[in-house]
C-alpha positions in Angstrom: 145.0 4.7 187.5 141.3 4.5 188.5 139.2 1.7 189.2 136.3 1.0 186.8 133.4 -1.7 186.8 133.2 -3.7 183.7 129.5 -2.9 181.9 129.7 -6.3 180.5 131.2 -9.0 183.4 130.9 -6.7 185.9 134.7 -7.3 187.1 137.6 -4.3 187.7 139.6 -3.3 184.6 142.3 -0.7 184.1 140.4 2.6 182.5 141.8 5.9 181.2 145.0 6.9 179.6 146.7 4.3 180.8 144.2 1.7 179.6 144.1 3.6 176.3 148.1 3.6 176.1 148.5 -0.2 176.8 145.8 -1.9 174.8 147.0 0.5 171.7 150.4 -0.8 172.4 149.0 -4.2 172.3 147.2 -4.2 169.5 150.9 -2.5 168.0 152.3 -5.8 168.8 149.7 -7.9 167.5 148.7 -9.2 171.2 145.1 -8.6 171.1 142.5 -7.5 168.3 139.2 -5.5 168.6 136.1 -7.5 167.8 132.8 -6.1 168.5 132.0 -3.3 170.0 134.3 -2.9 173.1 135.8 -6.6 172.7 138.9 -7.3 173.1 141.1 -10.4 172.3 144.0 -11.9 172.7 145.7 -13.5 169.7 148.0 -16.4 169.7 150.7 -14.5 169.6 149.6 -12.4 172.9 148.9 -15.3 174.3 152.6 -16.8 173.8 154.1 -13.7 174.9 152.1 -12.8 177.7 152.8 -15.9 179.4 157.2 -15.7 177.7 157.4 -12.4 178.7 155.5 -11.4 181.8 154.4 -14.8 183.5 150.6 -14.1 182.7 148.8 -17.4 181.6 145.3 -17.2 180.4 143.0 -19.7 180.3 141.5 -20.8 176.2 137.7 -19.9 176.1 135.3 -23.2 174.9 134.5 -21.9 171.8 
């Protein structure tokens, strides 16, 4: 695992194969979905089970 700088927020995120590996897994489960570009998002669904399954509670964006 490296470290890596965001180009958008400018905040740490995981990079390589293991990024590569977990957000395709993800998106497997229907967790997250690409948007533009490099965006990624987390469904409902991802959302539900993030927080069921791992303890990981995101905040809801104002849209």
């Amino acid at each position: 695992m490296r470290y890596c700088v965001d180009w958008s927020e400018r905040r740490p995120h995981l990079a390589g194969w293991l990024g590569v590996a977990l957000c395709s897994r993800l998106e497997q489960l229907g967790w997250v979905v690409r948007a533009e570009r490099r965006v990624v998002r987390v469904t409902d669904t991802g959302r539900r089970a993030l927080a069921d399954q791992l303890g990981v509670r995101l905040h809801t964006p104002a849209r």
